[in-house]
VOGU-3710 file (C-alpha; in Angstrom, 3 decimals, decimal comma):
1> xxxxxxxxxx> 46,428/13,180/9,103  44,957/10,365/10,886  43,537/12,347/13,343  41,833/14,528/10,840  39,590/11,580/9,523  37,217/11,534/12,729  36,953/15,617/12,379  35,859/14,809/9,091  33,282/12,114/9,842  32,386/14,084/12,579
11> xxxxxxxxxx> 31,494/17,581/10,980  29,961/15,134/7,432  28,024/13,628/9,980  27,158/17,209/11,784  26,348/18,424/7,868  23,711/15,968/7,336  21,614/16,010/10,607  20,983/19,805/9,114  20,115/19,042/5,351  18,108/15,997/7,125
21> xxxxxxxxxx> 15,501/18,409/7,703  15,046/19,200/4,214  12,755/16,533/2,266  12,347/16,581/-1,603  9,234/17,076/-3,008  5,629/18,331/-1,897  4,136/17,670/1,366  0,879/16,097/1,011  -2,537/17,426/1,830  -5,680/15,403/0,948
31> xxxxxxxxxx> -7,302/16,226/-2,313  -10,427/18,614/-2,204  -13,514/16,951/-3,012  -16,901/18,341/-3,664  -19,130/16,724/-1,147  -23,206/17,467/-1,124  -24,687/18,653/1,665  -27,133/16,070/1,927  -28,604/13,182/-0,079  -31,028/13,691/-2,651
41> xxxxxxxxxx> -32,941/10,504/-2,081  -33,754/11,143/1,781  -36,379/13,102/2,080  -39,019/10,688/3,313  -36,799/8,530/4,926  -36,749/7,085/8,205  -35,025/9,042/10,390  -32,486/6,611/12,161  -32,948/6,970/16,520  -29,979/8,119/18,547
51> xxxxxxxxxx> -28,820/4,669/19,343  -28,688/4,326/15,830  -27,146/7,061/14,816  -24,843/4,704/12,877  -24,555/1,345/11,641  -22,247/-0,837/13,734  -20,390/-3,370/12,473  -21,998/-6,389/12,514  -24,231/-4,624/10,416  -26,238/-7,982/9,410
61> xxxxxxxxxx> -27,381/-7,918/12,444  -30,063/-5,476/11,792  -32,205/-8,245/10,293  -32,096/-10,324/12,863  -31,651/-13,914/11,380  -29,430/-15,711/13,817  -28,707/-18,251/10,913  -27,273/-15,371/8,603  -25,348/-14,242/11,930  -23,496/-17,755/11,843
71> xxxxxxxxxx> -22,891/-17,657/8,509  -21,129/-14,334/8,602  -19,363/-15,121/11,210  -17,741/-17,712/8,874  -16,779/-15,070/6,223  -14,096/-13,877/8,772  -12,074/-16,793/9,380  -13,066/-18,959/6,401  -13,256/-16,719/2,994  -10,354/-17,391/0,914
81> xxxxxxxxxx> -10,382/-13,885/-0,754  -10,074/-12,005/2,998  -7,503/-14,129/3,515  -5,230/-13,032/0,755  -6,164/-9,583/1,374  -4,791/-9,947/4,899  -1,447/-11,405/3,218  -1,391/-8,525/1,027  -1,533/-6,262/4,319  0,981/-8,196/5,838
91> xxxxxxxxxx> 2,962/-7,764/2,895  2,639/-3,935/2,560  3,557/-3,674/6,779  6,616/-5,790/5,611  7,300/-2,834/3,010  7,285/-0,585/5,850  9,795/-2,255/7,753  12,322/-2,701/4,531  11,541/1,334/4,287  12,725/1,970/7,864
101> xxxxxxxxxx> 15,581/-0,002/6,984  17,350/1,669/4,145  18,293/4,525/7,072  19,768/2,477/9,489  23,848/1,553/9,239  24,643/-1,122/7,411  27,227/-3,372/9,341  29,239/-6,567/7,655  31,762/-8,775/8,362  33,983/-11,299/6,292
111> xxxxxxxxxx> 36,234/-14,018/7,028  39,007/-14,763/3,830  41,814/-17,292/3,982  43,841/-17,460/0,929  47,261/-19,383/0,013  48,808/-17,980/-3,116  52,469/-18,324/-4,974  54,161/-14,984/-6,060  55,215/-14,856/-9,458  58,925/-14,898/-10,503
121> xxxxxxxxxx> 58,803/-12,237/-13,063  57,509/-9,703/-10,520  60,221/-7,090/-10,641  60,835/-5,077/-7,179  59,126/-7,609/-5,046  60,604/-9,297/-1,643  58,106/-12,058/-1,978  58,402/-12,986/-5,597  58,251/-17,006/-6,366  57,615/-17,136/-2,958
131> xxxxxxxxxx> 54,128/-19,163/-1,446  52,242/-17,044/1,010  49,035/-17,354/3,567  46,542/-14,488/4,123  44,294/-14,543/6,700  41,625/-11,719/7,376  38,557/-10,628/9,163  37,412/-7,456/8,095  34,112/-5,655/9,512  32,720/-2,873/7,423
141> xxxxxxxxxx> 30,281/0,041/8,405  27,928/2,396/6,051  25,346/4,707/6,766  23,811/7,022/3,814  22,533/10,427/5,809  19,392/10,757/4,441  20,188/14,774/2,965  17,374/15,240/0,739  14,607/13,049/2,065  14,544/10,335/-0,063
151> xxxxxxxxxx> 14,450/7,963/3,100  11,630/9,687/4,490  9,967/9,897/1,987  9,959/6,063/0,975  8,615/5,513/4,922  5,770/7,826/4,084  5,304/5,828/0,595  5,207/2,632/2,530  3,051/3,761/5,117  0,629/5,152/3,276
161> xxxxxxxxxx> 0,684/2,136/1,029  0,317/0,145/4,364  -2,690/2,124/5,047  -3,984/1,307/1,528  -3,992/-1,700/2,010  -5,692/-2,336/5,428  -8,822/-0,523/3,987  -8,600/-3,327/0,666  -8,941/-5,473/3,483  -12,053/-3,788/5,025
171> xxxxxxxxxx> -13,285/-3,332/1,583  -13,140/-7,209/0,628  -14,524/-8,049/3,973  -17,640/-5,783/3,322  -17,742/-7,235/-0,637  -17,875/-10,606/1,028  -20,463/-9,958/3,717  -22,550/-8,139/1,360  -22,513/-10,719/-1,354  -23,313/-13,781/1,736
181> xxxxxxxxxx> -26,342/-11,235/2,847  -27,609/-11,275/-0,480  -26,869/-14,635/-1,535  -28,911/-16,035/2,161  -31,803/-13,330/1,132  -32,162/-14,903/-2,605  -32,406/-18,376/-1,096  -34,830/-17,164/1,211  -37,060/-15,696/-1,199  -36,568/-18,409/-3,468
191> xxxxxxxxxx> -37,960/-20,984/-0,623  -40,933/-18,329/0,179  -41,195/-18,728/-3,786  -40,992/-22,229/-4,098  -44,063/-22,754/-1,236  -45,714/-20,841/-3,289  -45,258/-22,463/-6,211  -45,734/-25,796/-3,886  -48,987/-24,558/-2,745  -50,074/-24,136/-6,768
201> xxxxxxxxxx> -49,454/-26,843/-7,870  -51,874/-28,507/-4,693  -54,473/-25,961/-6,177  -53,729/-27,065/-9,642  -54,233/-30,584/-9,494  -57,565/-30,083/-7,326  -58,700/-27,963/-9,869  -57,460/-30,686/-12,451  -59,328/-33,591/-10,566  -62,409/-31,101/-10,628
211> xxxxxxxxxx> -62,217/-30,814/-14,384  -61,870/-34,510/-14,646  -64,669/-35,733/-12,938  -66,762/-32,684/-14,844  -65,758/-34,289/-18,147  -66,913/-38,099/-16,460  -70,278/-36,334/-16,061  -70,561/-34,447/-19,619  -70,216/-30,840/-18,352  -66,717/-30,272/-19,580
221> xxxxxxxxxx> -65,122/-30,540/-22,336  -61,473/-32,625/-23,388  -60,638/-29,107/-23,737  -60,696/-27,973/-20,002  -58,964/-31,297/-19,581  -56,193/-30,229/-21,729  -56,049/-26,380/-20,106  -55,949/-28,365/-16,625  -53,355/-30,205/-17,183  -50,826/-27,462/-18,896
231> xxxxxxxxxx> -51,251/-25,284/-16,050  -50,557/-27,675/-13,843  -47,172/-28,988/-15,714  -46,506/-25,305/-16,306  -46,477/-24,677/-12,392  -44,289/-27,669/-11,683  -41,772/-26,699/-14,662  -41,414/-22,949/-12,750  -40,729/-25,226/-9,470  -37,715/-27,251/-10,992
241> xxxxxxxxxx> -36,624/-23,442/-12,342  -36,750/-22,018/-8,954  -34,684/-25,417/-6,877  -32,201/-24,664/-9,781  -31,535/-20,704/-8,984  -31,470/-22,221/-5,445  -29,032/-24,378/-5,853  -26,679/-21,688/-7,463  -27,207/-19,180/-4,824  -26,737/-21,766/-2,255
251> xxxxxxxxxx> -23,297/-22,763/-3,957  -22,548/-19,299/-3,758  -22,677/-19,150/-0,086  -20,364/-21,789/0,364  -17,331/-20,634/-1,687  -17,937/-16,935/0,145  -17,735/-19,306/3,727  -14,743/-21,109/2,567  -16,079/-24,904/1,683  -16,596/-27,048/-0,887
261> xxxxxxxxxx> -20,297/-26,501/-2,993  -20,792/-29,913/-3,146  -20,074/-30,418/0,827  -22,923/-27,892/1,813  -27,200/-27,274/2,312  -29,204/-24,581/3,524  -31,850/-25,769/5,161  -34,922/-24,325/4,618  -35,989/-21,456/7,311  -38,236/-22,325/10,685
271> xxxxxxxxxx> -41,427/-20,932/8,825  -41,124/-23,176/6,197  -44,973/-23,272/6,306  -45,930/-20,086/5,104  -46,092/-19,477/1,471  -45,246/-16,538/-0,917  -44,237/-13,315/0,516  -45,759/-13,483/3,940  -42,844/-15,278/5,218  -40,954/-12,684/3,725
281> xxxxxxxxxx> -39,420/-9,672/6,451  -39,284/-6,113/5,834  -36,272/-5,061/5,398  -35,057/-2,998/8,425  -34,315/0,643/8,363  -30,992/1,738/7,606  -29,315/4,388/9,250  -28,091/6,771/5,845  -26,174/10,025/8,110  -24,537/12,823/6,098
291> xxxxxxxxxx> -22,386/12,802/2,855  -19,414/14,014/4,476  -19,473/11,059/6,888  -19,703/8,187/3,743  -16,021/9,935/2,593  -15,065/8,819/6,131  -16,821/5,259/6,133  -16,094/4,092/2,745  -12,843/1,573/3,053  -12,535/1,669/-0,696
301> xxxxxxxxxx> -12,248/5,159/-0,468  -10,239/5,719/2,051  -7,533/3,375/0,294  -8,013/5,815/-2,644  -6,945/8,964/-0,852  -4,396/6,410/0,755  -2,763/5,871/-2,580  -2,813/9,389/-3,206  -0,551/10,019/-0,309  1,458/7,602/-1,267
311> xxxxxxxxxx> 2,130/8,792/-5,139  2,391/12,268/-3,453  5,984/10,703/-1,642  6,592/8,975/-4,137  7,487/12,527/-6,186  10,045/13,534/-3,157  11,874/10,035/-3,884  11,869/11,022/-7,396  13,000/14,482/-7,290  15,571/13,475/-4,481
321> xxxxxxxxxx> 17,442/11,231/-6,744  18,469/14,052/-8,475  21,186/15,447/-5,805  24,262/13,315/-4,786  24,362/11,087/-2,229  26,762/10,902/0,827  28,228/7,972/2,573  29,893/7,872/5,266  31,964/4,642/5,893  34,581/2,908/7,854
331> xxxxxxxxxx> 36,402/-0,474/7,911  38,202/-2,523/9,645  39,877/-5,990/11,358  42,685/-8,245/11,387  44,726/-9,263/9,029  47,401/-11,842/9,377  49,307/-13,999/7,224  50,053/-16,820/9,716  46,623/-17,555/11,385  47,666/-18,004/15,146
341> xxxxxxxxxx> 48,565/-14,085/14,702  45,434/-12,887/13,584  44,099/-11,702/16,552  47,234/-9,762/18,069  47,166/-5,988/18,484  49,466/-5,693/15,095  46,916/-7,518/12,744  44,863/-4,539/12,769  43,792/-2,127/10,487  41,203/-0,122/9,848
351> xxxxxxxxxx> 39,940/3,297/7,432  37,324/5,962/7,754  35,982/8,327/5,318  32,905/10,014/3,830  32,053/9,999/-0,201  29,577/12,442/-2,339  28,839/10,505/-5,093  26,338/11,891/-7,746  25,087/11,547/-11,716  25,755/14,596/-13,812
361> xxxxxxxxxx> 24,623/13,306/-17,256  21,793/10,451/-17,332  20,038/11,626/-20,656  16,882/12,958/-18,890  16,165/10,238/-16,992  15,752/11,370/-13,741  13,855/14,120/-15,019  11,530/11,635/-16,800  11,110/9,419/-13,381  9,455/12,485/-11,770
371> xxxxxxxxxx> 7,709/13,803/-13,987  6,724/9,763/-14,185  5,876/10,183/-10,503  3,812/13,751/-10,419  1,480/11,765/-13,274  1,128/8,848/-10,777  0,425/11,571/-7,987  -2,111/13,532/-10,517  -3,722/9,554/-11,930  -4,177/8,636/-7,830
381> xxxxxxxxxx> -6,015/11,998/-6,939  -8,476/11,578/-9,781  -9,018/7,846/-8,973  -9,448/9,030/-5,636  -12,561/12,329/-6,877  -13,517/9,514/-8,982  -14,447/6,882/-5,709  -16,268/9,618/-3,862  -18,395/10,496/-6,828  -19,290/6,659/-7,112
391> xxxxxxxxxx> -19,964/6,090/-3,513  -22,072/8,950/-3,545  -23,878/7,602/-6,547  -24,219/3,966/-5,076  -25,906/5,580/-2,377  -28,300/7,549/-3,979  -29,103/4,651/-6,471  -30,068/2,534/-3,283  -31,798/4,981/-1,828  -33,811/5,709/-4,739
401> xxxxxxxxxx> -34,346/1,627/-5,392  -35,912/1,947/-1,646  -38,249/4,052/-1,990  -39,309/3,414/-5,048  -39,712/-0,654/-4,148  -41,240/0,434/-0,932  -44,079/2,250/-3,342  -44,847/0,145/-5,555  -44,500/-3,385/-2,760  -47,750/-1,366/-1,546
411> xxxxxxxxxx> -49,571/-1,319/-4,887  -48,556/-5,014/-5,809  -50,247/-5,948/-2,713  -53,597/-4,773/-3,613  -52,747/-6,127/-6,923  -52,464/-9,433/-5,353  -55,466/-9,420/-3,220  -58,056/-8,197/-6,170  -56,384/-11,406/-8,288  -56,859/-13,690/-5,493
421> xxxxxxxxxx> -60,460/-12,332/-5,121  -60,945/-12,581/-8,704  -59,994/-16,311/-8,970  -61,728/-17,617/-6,338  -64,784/-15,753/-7,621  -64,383/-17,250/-11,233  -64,013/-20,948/-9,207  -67,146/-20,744/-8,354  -69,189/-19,489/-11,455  -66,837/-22,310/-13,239
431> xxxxxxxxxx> -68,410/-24,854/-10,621  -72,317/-23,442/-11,340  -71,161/-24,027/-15,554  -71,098/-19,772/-15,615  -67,687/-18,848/-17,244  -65,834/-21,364/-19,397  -62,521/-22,587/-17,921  -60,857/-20,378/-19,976  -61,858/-17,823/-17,752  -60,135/-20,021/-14,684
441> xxxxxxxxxx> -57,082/-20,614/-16,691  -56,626/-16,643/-17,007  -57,476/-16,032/-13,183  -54,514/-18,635/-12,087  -52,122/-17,696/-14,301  -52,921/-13,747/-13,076  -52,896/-14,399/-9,347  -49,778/-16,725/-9,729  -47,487/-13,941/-11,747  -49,025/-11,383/-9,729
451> xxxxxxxxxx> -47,894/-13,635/-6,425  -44,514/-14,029/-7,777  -44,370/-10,572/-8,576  -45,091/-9,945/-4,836  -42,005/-12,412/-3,539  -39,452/-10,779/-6,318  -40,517/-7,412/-4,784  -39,816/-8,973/-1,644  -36,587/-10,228/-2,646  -35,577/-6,497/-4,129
461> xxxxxxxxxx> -36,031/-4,159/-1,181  -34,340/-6,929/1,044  -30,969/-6,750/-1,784  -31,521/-3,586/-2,036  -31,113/-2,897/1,701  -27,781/-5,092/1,480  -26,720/-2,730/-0,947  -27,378/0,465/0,228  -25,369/-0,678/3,770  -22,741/-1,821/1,687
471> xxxxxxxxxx> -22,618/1,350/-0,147  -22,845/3,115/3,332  -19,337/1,452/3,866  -20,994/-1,313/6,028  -19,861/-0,871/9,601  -16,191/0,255/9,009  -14,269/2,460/11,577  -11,307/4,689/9,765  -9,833/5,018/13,088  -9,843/0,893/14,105
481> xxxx> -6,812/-0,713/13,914  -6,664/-3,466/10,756  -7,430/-7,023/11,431  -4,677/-9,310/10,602
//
């Protein structure tokens, strides 16, 4: 009989290496998605050069502002929300490895010592009121052959979750670098603002001193005094409103770089000196490609269809529990009850044997987890349609924003220069007693919104441009491996 035991571990074990083969549940295939052939918003756009046939990486770098270079180079090591999305990676590779585990052996060993008085009242026992020692040292082996799949398919589960999560982290890393281009940008726009604003009030308080020494001579009235003086005070109260949307955005770029608001300044940019939208840069043009390459370059989607795969193993798991599960096992050690015998050939013992242990009755509720895990599978793929229909949208609304801000940045222009024309021209006829001030009052306040509508343009196609890379998938590589 003893020599039966290894036959039977043997052809259990032989038993399982064929059912191995089988795994519960669906393989997965990726989830069909209707993709467009091309984007509705390009026609008319630039066509991006062979070098550029895609954006890179370091996509910032395409506006060419060596201080917003630094700065993102801060995001990496600094931002405190890519850093807990790298510990949520790590986590989910850590998943992986407890995955691989749960098909490996499992190997223990003991050590008991025990003293312990027989009772009297035993009846048939050699021992009884008798005080004994028991020494042992047992080692134990398990391994569960995994029949139906349910192993593999947890790896796959884990590994696809794994995956998941290394494109969250390329997603928060774009959300970050996105939101410190656009931050930098509305600071910028707000200084080009702000000289403007700067440069208006200089104007204003010219004009007022003009006015004033008018009145001194009788040719104006307390009137064009008081007009004066409110546009003046007016410009100087849209100054104080324009250092405090500064300040914001400027806090804003030093929680995404990992530092204290109150420990951090922007300084103002080299061309400090030019006012209003002149010191303002086009925004560059950004390489769009195909639709069927954004499904590709979108980390947020990608961890979608990701997720998928991973609710699709999760269904084998599921349907795997259903079936019994075999163990096979074996034991053994010493086992002594004077301690300077327990290591002598005749301490030993030892047993082998498989066991099929399964549920017949559980009131449904394996049933119930998978049908539990083919809704997860069915939620996953729809989140998954869902994020390509979105990125395709995203795209298209930035594209559209584009052109549209490209359009009318070319009409505001010549809005600009007829209202700067028009002032100056009512300046004069003021100064020969023409017009009424009135009439200068109306001309400032016209070239000055008409200015600031200029800058916010400005400001648009520059966030806009952030945008539309971000909803490009920024520089992302599927195939790179994941930082951290």
């Amino acid at each position: 009989m003893v020599r039966t035991l290894p036959a039977l571990a043997a052809l259990s074990l032989a038993a399982a290496t064929l059912l191995g083969a089988c795994a519960a549940g669906p393989d997965y295939r990726p989830p069909v998605v209707e993709t467009p052939q091309a984007f509705r918003e390009t026609p008319g756009w630039a066509r991006a050069q062979p070098a550029d046939a895609e954006l890179r990486g370091d996509w910032w770098t395409l506006f060419r502002d060596p201080v917003l270079d630094r700065l993102q180079a801060r995001v990496d090591v600094d931002n405190r929300s890519l850093r807990a999305a790298m510990a949520r990676y790590r986590q989910a590779r850590a998943q992986i490895r407890i995955a691989e585990a749960a098909g490996a052996p499992q190997v223990g060993v003991g050590l008991n010592a025990s003293r312990a008085r027989v009772s009297n009242n035993v009846l048939g026992r050699s021992l009884a009121g008798r005080t004994t020692n028991d020494f042992i040292l047992p080692v134990s082996v398990s391994w569960e052959p995994d029949l139906w799949g349910r192993i593999a398919r947890g790896e796959e589960a884990a590994a696809a979750g794994a995956q998941a999560s290394a494109a969250d982290v390329e997603t928060v890393r774009l959300a970050m670098h996105a939101d410190l281009a656009s931050s930098y940008f509305l600071v910028r726009t707000l200084d080009s603002e702000s000289r403007l604003l700067e440069a208006t009030v200089q104007a204003y308080r010219k004009a007022l001193a003009i006015t004033q020494e008018r009145q001194r001579i009788g040719i104006a009235s307390g009137v064009d005094i008081s007009l004066a003086r409110s546009q003046l005070d007016g410009a100087r109260a849209q100054l104080a409103d324009i250092a405090l949307q500064r300040g914001a955005a400027e806090h804003a770029i030093a929680t995404l770089i990992g530092v204290p608001a109150s420990s951090y300044t922007l300084a103002p940019a080299a061309d400090a000196s030019r006012p209003g939208r002149s010191a303002i840069a086009a925004p560059p043009d950004i390489p769009v490609g195909l639709p069927s390459q954004l499904l590709q370059r979108r980390p947020d989607v990608a961890a979608a269809e990701r997720r998928a795969a991973a609710a699709n193993a999760q269904i084998g798991v599921a349907e795997a529990s259903m079936f019994p599960a075999l163990t096979l096992g074996g034991s053994g050690g010493v086992e002594s009850a004077a301690l300077s015998q327990l290591l002598s050939a005749p301490s030993r013992f030892w047993a082998l044997g498989p066991a099929l242990a399964g549920v017949i009755f559980d009131g449904g509720a394996r049933q119930a987890r998978t049908a539990q895990a083919q809704a997860g599978y069915d939620a996953s793929v729809e989140d998954y349609r869902h994020s390509t229909l979105v990125a395709f949208q995203e795209v298209e609304d930035e594209l559209q924003a584009l052109r549209v801000l490209r359009q009318e940045a070319l009409v505001q222009d010549r809005v600009v220069h007829a209202s700067d024309q028009a002032l100056a021209l009512l300046t004069r006829r003021y100064g020969l007693g023409v017009v009424p001030y009135t009439d200068v009052v109306l001309a400032q306040t016209t070239a000055l919104n008409n200015e600031r509508l200029a800058v916010g343009l400005a400001r648009r196609r520059l966030l806009a441009s952030v945008l539309l890379v971000k909803a490009l998938g920024g520089g992302w590589d599927r195939q790179a491996p994941a930082a951290g």
